[in-house]
C-alpha positions, -999 to +999 in steps of 0.1 A: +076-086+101+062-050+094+075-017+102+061+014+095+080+047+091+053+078+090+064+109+080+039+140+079+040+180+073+005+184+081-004+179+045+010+150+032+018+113+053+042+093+039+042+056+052+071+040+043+065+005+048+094-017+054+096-055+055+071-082+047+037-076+043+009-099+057-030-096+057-029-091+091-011-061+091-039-042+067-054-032+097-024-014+113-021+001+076-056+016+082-050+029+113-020+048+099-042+065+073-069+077+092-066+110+087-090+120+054-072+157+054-039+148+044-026+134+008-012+098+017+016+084+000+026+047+008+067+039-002+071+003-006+106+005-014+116-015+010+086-042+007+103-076+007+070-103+007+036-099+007+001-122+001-026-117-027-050-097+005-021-070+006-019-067-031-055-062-035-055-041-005-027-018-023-048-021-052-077-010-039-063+019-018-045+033-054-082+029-071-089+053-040-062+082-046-036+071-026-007+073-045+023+043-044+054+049-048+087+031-053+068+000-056+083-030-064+084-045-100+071-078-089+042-060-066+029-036-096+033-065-120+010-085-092-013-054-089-015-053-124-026-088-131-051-092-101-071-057-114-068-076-151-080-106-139-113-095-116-124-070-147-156-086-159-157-097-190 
């Protein structure tokens, strides 16, 4: 299950994101950072699980600007290896 915490001072929204992380919850992610005014910051320090779609989701939103923050070891690690593994070669 997925809970979302969003914090905002009209600049910056912080989603903290708490619990496991599925692909069908990208969606509700999205809807959370719809706002292209505001700097978004996603904390995952309290990220317990998630599937390869989130990771390249997170990867792909980072690739974009949006900045992650206490991430997990095991999620950058996973981050990591998927954007090392879908470089061409």
């Amino acid at each position: 299950m997925l809970k979302i915490e969003r914090v905002s001072d009209g600049r910056t929204t912080i989603l903290r994101l708490i619990g496991r992380i599925q692909s069908n919850h990208i969606d509700d992610i999205r809807a959370q950072m719809d706002d292209d005014s505001v700097r978004i910051i996603l904390d995952l320090s309290e990220v317990t699980l998630v599937d390869v779609e989130v990771v390249r989701f997170l990867s792909g939103r980072e690739n974009a600007g949006i900045e992650l923050v206490h991430c997990p070891r095991y999620l950058r690690e996973w981050i990591f290896r998927e954007r090392t593994e879908g470089e061409p070669r």
